[in-house]
BADOMI-362795 format. One line per field, with one value per residue (C-alpha): residue in three letters; x, y, z. Coordinates in steps of 0.05 Angstrom, whole numbers. Layout:
BEGIN
resn = ALA, ...
u = X, ...
v = Y, ...
w = Z, ...
//
This chain:
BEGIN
resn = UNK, UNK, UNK, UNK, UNK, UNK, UNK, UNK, UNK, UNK, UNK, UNK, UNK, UNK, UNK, UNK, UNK, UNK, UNK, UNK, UNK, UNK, UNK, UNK, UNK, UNK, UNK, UNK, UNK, UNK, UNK, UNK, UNK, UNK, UNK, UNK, UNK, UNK, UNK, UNK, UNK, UNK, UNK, UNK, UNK, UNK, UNK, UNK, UNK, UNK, UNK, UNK, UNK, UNK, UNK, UNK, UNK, UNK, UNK, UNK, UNK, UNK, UNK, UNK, UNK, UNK, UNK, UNK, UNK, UNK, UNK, UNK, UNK, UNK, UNK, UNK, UNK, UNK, UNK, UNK, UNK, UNK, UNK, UNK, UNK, UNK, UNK, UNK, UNK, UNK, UNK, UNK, UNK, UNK, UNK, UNK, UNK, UNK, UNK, UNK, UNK, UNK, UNK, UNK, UNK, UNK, UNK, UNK, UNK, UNK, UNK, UNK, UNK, UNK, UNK, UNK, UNK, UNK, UNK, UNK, UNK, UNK, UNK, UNK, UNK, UNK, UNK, UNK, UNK, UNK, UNK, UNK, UNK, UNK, UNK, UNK, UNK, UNK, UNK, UNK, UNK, UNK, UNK, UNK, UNK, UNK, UNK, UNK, UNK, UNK, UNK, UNK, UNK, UNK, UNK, UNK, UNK, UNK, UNK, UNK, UNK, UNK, UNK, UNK, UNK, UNK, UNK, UNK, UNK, UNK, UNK, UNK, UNK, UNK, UNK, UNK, UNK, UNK, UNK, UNK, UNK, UNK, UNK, UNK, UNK, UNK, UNK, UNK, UNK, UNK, UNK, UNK, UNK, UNK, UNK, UNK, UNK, UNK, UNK, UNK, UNK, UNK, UNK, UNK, UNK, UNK, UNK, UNK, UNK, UNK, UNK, UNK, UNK, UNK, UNK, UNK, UNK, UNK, UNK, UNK, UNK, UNK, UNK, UNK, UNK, UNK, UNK, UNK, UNK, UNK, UNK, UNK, UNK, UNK, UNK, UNK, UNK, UNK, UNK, UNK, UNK, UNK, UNK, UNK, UNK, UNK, UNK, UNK, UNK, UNK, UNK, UNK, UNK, UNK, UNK, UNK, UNK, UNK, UNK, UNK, UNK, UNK, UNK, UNK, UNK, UNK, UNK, UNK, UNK, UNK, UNK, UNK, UNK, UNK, UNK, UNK, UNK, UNK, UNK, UNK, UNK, UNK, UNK, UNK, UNK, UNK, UNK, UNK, UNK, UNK, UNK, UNK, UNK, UNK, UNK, UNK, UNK, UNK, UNK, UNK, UNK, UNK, UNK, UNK, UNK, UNK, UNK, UNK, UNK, UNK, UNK, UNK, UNK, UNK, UNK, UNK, UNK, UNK, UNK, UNK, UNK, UNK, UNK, UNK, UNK, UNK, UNK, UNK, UNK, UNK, UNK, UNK, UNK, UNK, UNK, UNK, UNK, UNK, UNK, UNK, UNK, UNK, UNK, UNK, UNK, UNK, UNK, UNK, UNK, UNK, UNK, UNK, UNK, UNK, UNK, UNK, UNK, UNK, UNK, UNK, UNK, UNK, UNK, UNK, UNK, UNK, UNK, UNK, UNK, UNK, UNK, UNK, UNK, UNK, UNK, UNK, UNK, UNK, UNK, UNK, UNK, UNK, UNK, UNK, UNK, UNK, UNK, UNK, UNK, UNK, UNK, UNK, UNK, UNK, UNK, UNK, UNK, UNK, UNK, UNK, UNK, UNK, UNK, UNK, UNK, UNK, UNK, UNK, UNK, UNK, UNK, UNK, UNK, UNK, UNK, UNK, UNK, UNK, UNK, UNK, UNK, UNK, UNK, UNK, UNK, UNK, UNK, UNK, UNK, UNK, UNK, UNK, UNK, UNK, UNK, UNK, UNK, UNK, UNK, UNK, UNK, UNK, UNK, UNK, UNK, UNK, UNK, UNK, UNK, UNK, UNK, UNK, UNK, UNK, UNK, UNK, UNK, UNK, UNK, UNK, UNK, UNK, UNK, UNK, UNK, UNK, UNK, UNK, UNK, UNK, UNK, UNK, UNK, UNK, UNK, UNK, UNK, UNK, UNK, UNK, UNK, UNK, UNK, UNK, UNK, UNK, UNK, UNK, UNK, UNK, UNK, UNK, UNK, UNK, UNK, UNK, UNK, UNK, UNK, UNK, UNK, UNK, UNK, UNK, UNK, UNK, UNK, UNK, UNK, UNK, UNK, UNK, UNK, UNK, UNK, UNK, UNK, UNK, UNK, UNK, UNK, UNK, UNK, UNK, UNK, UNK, UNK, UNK, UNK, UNK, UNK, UNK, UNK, UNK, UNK, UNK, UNK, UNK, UNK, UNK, UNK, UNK, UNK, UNK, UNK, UNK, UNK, UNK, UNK, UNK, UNK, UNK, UNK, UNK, UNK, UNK, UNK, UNK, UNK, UNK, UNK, UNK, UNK, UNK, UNK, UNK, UNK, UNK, UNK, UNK, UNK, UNK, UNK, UNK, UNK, UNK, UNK, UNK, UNK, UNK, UNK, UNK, UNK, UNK, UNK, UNK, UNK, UNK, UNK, UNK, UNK, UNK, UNK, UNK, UNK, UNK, UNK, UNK, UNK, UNK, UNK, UNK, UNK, UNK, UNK, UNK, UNK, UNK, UNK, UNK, UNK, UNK, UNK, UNK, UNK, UNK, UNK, UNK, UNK, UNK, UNK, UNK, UNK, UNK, UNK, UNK, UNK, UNK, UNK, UNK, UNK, UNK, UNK, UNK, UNK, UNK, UNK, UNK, UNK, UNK, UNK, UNK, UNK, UNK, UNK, UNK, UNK, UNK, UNK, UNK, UNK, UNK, UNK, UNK, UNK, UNK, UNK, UNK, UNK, UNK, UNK, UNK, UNK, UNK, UNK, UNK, UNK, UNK, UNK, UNK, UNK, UNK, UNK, UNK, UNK, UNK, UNK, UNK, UNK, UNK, UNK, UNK, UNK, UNK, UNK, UNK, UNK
u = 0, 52, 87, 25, 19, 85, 74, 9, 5, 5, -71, -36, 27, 70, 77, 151, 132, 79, 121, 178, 130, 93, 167, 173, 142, 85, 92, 46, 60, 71, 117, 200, 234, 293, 345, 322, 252, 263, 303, 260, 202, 252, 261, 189, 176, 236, 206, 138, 171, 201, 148, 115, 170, 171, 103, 104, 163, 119, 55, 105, 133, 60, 35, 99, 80, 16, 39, 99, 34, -15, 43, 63, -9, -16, 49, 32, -34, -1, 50, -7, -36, 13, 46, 17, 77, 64, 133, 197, 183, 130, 117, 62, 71, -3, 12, 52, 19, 82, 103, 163, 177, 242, 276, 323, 380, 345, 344, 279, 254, 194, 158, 99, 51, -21, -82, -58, -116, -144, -142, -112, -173, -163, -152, -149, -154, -220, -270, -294, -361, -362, -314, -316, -255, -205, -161, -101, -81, -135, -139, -200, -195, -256, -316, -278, -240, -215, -147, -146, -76, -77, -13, -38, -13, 14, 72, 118, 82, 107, 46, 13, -60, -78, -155, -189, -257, -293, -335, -354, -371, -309, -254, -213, -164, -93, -33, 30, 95, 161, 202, 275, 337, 294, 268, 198, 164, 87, 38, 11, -24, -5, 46, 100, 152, 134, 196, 220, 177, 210, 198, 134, 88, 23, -25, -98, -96, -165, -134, -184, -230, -291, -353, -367, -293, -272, -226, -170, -110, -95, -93, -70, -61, 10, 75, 146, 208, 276, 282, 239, 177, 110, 39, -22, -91, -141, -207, -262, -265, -244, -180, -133, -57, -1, 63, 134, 86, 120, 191, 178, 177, 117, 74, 1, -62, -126, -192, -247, -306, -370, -450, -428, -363, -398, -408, -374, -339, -264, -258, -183, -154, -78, -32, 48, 97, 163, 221, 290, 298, 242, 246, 224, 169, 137, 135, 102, 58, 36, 17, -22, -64, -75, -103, -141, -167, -188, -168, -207, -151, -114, -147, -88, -124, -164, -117, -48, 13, -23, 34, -10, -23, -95, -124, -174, -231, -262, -329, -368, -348, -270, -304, -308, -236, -217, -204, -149, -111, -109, -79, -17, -8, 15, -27, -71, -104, -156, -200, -235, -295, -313, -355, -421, -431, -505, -558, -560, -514, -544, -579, -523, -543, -511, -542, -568, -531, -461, -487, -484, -411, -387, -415, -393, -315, -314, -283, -236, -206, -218, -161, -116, -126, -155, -227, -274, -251, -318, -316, -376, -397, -457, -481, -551, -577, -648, -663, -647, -694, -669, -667, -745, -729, -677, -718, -777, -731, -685, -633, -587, -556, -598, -587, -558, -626, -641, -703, -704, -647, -586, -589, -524, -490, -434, -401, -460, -518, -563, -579, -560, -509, -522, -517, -466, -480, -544, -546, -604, -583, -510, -547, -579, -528, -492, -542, -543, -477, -476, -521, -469, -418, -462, -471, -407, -329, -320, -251, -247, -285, -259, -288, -300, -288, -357, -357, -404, -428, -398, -466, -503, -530, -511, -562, -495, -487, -412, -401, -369, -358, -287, -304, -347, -292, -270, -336, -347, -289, -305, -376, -349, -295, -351, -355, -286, -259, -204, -215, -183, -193, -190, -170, -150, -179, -141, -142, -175, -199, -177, -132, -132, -94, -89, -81, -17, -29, 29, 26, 61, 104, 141, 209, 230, 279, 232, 163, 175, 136, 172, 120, 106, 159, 148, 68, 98, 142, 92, 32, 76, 91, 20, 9, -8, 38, -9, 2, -16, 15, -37, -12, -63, -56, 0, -48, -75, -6, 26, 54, 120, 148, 204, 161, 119, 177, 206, 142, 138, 211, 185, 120, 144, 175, 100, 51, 6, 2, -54, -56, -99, -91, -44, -35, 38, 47, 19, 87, 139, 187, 143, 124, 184, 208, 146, 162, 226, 203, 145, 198, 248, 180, 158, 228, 257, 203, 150, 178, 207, 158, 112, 164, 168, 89, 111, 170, 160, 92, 97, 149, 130, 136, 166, 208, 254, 331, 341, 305, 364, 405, 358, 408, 442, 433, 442, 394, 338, 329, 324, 264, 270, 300, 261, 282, 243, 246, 313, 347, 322, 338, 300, 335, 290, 296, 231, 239, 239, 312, 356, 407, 431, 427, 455, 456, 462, 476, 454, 492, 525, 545, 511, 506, 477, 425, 440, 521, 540, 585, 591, 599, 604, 550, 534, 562, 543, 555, 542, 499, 492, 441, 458, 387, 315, 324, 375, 326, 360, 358, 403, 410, 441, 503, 505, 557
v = 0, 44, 32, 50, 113, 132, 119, 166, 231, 270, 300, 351, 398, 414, 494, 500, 451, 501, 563, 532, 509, 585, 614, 563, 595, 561, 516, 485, 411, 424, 491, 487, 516, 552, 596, 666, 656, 647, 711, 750, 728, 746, 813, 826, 810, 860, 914, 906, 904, 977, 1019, 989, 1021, 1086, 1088, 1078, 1134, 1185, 1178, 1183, 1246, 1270, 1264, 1301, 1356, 1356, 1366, 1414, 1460, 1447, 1468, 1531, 1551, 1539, 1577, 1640, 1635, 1634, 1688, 1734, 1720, 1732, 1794, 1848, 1877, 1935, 1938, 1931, 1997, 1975, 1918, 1901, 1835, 1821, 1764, 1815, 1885, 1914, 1966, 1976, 2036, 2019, 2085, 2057, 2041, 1990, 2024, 2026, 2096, 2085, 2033, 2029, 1986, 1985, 1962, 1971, 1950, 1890, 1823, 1763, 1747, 1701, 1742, 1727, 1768, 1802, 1776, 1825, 1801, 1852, 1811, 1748, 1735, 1762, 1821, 1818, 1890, 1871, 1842, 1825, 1804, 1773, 1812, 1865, 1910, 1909, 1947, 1968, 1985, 2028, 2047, 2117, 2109, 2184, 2207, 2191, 2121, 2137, 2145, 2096, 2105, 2066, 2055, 2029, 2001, 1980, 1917, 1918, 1985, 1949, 1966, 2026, 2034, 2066, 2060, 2087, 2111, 2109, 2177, 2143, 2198, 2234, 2307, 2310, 2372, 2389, 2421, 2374, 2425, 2503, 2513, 2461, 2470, 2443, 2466, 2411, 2376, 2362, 2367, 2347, 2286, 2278, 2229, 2222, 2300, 2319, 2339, 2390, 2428, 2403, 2441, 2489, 2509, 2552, 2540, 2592, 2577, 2540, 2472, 2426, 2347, 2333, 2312, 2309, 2271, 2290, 2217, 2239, 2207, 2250, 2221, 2270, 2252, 2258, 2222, 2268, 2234, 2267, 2240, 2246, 2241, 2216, 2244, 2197, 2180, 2103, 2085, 2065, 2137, 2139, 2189, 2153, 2167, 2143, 2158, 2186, 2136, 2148, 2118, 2121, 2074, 2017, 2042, 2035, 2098, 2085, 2108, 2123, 2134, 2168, 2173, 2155, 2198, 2181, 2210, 2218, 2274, 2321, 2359, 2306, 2278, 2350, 2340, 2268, 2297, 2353, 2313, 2268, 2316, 2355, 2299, 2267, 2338, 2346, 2417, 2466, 2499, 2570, 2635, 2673, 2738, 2729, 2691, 2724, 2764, 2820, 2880, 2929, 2923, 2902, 2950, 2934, 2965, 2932, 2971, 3021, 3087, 3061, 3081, 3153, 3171, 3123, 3182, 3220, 3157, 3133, 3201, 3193, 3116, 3084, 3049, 2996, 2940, 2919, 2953, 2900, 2906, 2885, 2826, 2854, 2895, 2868, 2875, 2791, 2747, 2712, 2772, 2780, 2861, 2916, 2959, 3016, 3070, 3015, 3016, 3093, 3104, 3053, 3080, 3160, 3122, 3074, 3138, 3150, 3072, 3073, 3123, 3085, 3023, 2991, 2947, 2924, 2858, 2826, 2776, 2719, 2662, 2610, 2622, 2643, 2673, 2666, 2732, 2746, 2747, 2694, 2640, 2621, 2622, 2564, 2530, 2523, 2503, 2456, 2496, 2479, 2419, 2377, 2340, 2270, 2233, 2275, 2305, 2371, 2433, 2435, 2498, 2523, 2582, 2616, 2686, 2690, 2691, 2624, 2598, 2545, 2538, 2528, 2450, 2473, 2395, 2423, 2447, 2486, 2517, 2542, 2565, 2608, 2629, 2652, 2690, 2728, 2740, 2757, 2822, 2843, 2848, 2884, 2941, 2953, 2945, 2882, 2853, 2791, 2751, 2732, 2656, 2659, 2589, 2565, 2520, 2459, 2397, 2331, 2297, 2329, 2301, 2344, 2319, 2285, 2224, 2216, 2292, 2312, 2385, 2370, 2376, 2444, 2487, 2463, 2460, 2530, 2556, 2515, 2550, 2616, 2608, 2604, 2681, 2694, 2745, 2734, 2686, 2697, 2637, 2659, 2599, 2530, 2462, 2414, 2409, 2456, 2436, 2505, 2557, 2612, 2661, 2634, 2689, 2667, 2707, 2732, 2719, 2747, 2708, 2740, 2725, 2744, 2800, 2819, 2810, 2768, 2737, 2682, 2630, 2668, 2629, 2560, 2568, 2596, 2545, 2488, 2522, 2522, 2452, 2440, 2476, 2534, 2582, 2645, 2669, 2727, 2759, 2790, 2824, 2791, 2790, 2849, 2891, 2866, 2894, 2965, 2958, 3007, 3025, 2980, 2920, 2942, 2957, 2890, 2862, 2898, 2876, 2805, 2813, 2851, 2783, 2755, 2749, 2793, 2825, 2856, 2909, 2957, 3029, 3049, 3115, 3100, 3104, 3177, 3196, 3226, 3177, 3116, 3148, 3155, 3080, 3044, 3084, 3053, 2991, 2986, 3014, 2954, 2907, 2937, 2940, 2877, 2826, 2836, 2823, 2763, 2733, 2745, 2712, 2646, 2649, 2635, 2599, 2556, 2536, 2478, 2509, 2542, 2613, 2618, 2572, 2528, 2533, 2468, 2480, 2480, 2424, 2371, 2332, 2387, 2384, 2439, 2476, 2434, 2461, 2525, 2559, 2637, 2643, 2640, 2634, 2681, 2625, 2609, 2675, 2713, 2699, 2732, 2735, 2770, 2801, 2771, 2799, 2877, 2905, 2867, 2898, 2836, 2757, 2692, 2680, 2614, 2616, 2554, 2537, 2585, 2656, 2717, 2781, 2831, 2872, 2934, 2921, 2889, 2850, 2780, 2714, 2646, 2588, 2534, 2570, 2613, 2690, 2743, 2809, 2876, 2919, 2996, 3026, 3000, 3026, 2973, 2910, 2842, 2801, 2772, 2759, 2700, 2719, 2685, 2646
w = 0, 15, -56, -92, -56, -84, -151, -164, -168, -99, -84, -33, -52, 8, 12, -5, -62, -92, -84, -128, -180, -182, -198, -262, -327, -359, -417, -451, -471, -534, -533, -531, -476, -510, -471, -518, -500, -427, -417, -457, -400, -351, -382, -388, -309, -291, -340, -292, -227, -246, -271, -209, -161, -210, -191, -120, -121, -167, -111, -54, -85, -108, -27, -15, -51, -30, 44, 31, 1, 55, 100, 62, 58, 132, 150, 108, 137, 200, 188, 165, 225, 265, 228, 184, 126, 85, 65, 80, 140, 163, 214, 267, 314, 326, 386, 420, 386, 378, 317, 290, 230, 202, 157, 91, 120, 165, 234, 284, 277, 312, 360, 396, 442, 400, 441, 507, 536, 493, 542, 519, 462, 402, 336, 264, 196, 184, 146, 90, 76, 8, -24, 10, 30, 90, 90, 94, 133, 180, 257, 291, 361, 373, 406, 423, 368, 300, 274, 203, 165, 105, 71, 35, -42, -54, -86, -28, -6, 68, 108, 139, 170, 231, 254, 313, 318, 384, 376, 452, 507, 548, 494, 505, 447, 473, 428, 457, 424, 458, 460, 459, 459, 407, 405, 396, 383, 387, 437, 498, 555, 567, 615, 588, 530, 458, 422, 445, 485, 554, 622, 623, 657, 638, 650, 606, 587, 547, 483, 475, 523, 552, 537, 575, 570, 523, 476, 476, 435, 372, 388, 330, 336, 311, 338, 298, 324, 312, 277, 213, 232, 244, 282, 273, 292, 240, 270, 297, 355, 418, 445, 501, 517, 567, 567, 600, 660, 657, 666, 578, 570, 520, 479, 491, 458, 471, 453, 500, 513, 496, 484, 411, 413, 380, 300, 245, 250, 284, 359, 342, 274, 253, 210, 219, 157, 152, 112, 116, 164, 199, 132, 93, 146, 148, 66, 73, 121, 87, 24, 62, 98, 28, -1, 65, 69, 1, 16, -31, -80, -61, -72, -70, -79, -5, 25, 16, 52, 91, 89, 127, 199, 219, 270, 320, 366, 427, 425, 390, 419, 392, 319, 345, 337, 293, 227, 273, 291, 226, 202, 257, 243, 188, 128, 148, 118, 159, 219, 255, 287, 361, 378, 387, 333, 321, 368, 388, 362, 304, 269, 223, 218, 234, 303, 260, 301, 288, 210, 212, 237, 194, 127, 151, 159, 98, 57, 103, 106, 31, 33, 72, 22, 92, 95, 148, 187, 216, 265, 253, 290, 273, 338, 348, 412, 442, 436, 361, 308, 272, 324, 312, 237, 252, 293, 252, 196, 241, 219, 288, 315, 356, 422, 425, 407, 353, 396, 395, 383, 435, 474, 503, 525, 492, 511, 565, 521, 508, 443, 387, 343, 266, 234, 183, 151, 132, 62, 69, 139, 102, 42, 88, 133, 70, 40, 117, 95, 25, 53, 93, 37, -8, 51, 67, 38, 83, 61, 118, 167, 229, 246, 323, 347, 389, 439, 436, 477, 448, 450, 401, 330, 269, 198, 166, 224, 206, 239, 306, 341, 318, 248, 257, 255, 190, 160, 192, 149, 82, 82, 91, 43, -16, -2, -35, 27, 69, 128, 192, 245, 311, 344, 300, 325, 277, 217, 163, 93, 62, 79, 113, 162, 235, 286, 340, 411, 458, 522, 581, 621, 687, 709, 780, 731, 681, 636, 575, 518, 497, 474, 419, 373, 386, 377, 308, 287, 309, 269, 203, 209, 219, 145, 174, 132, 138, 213, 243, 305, 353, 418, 445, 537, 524, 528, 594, 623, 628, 571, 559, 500, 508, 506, 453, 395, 420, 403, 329, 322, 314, 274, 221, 198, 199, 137, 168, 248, 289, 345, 375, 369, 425, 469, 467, 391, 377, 417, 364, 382, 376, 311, 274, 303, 272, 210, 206, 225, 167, 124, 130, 132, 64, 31, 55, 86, 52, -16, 6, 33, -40, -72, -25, -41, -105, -117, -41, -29, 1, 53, 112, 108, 187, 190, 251, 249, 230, 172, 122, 162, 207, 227, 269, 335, 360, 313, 340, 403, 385, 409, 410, 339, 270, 200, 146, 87, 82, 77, 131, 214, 262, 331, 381, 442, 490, 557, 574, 618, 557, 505, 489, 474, 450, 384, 346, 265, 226, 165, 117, 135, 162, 156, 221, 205, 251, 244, 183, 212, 184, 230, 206, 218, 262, 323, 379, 381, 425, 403, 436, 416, 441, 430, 410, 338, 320, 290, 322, 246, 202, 127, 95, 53, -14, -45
//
């Protein structure tokens, strides 16, 4: 049995059996195995075997590829989270909310803390739903704020906008700037230096007054460092400031909470400019504001170098003797009126007896090439005939709920102010004032600033009190007459002359008005190149004869000045100085200045000493010293008891006006004046 098992074929292959029998090749019975044939099989099965591998390789790769770009788009993702570029300047962290402003060469120019009070919420991009899609200069920390980055495409490309928007009541936005070793210049609160800014501390400062406080100086939102960078607020949303109150030494601004934080509108919004030098960031800056502005194109007929002085009258019976103190003081080119020339403010016509003295002088000014100045607010009181007109009509700003018209009180009286977003309320206010012109030869209006609660509604939604004043001045400027703004709030859409005021300040030696400069200099950095001098609190004072040609000694540099008339100057000797003194303004200045009008219009017309070099030191913390366009320095003499000063010469050489002698710039020199007729200035001396 076991023999025949042997000799049949097996029903059952062992394993190893099968696996050698799998690797033969199949023949049929009646094919020939030949040694070609069998390699060319061979070759076949390798040929196989390889594009299987190549394709194993080719889908490994493939999923490679496929993760290397999921990654990438994850990382940029990431990266835009976690940084927003707009440039190579230009840099914000958004996990830390840190900025950093590089200038060309590389260097940190500028940094800052953004959000200082946003808690430790999850952000990402915002989500635009317009377009569908995020944005890429865009944060949004969730339920609580969004940041927006704009990099404003001018000529320069160097400005870079900055908005806050409150998605909750608990956000307070607060970015803050460190000061480093630079100088910063700009105004902060009265009683502390600005040119430059040092020595002070100040902690959540109201950048502008509080209604019912009146507003009393020019107060303009900018600040330039010494490292060619420039930050100017340009929101109409009332802020305030902190000033080196941390051991981070930092400029911090952070807007004022209100019932209205949650809206569309940003809470906080401004602008960074950069350029080379200061120079170069007052150009930037100047651009940008120009076209953020829209400003409304020069009239250079209104608004132009006033050579005359502009005369003024603080009441009626001033009008009385006005012919004989024309006749013993020089030409003038504007006598402006007092306040209350109407009956109520807000009739916008002349008291009748007012109307009479005006018309019986109007030949007498004609003479004297001089015009009526008269000061205008849109203020309406109570008691004037046209306050139940604007009612009726809803010609006035309304309260905060859009109920009824805001009363409020101004210069003592109670009234309402006129909506000047209101196209029919301006149209009418205009036509008040077209009447005017057409009764008398009014050159100029003088805009009164108006103080007004910061809860009110106005008919365009998107308006605050910090946009009246500009509006103010854009209606009145349809009139074609020179404007003259009493007191500047920001920024203003069209130009006009801003009036500077001297102070007095006491010394324990002597009386002194030595603010007067730096208030300049800041005002034509702020584009305010038409500034006129007013004596302004002088006036409050004894004031001698010394302090007053001191006084004239500066303004007969300015584009235009302003003064009353003066017991003082009908003496002989006061006389035949101010003679002297308008003769060198009408021989030397005021030429001069014509032709920077011209040929330097984007300059300022008063300008600092570092003006021709920024980088020199020295020349930046000058502050009792101006340059007349570049040819022209202006050393005064502020304080009364003093025959002589300090004098530092920026580049080039220079030439003494009351000497002649010529000294050499950058450096220091002493000058002694021997009498009041000799005119502390200098002229440039060409190569």
């Amino acid at each position: 049995m076991q023999q025949g098992k042997e000799s049949s074929a097996p029903l059952m292959r062992e394993r190893e059996n099968e696996e050698v029998l799998s690797q033969l090749p199949l023949v049929l019975p009646s094919t020939k195995i030949s040694g070609v044939n069998a390699s060319e099989a061979i070759h076949v099965q390798e040929n196989k075997r390889r594009k299987r591998r190549i394709m194993k390789v080719a889908v490994y790769l493939m999923f490679g590829l496929i993760v290397v770009g999921v990654f990438s788009v994850w990382l940029f993702h990431k990266d835009s989270n976690e940084s927003v570029s707009m440039g190579s300047r230009f840099k914000f962290t958004v996990k830390a909310r840190t900025l950093e402003i590089q200038n060309a060469a590389g260097d940190g120019v500028l940094y800052a803390d953004l959000g200082m009070h946003l808690k430790a919420t999850p952000y990402e991009q915002c989500w635009n739903d317009e377009i569908n899609e995020y944005e890429i200069n865009c944060i949004d920390w969730r339920k609580m704020a969004e940041v927006h980055f704009h990099k404003n495409e001018g000529v320069t490309n160097s400005c870079y906008s900055i908005d806050w928007t409150a998605l909750s009541e608990e956000f307070e936005a607060e970015d803050c700037f460190y000061i480093q070793t630079y100088n910063w210049f700009g105004f902060l609160s009265d009683g502390h230096s600005t040119w430059p800014m040092k020595d002070i501390r100040l902690r959540n400062m109201s950048f502008y007054p509080k209604y019912p406080n009146k507003l009393d100086r020019n107060l303009v939102p900018y600040w330039l460092s010494s490292a060619g960078v420039s930050i100017v607020i340009n929101n109409n949303t009332p802020f305030s400031v902190s000033w080196n109150i941390s051991a981070q030494r930092q400029l911090c601004v952070a807007a004022t909470k209100s019932y209205k934080a949650i809206s569309a509108k940003p809470v906080l919004r401004y602008t960074i400019c950069q350029g080379e030098d200061m120079q170069q960031a007052y150009y930037r800056t100047k651009e940008f504001l120009e076209e953020f502005l829209a400003k409304t194109p020069l009239n250079t007929k209104m608004n132009d170098i006033i050579p005359n002085p502009i005369y003024y009258v603080t009441d009626e019976s001033g009008l009385d003797t006005i012919k004989e103190k024309l006749a013993s003081n020089s030409k003038c080119a504007y006598l402006e009126l007092f306040s209350d020339w109407e009956s109520q403010y807000g009739d916008l016509v002349f008291k009748p007896e007012v109307f009479t003295k005006l018309k019986n002088l109007q030949t007498s000014l004609s003479a004297e090439h001089c015009k009526y100045m008269v000061p205008i607010s849109a203020f309406f009181a109570f008691k004037s005939k046209n306050f139940e007109i604007g009612i009726a009509n809803k010609y006035f700003v309304r309260d905060e709920m859009n109920l009824a018209t805001e009363l409020m009180n101004w210069d003592g009286h109670e009234g309402a102010v006129l909506d000047i977003t209101n196209q029919n309320a301006t149209s009418w206010y205009i036509k008040k004032l077209s009447n005017l012109l057409n009764q008398l030869d009014i050159g100029a209006f003088k805009l009164l600033h108006v103080d007004i609660p910061s809860l009110i509604s106005f008919q365009d939604t998107n308006a605050s009190v910090l946009d009246y004043p500009k509006f103010f001045a854009k209606m009145v400027a349809k009139l074609n007459v020179t404007m003259v703004i009493e007191n500047v709030a920001g920024f203003m859409l069209n130009e006009a002359h801003v009036v500077v005021h001297t102070n007095m300040n006491f010394t324990q030696e002597s009386r002194c008005f030595n603010k007067v400069v730096p208030e300049t200099l800041m005002l034509g950095l702020e584009s305010y190149s038409l500034i006129i001098a007013d004596i302004g609190k002088l006036i409050d004072f004894d004031i001698t004869e010394e302090l007053l040609t001191r006084w004239l000694q500066i303004v007969i540099f300015y584009p235009g000045y302003r003064l009353p008339f003066f017991p003082v100057m009908s003496d002989q000797v006061m006389n035949r100085r101010v003679e002297t003194l308008t003769r060198l303004r009408n021989q030397v200045v005021i030429p001069y200045l014509q032709e920077l009008r011209e040929n330097q219009e984007s300059d300022p017309l008063i300008r600092p000493l570092w003006w021709p070099d920024p980088e020199d030191d020295v020349a930046q913390v000058i502050n009792d010293q101006f340059l007349v366009g570049d040819k022209i320095l202006v050393t005064p003499i502020l304080c009364e008891g003093v025959n002589f000063r300090n004098v530092y010469l920026p580049r080039g050489n220079w030439q003494a006006g009351h000497s002649g002698i010529v000294s050499e710039g950058k450096s220091w020199i002493q000058v002694h004046y021997d009498n009041l007729d000799q005119v502390p200035y200098f002229t440039l001396v060409e190569d």
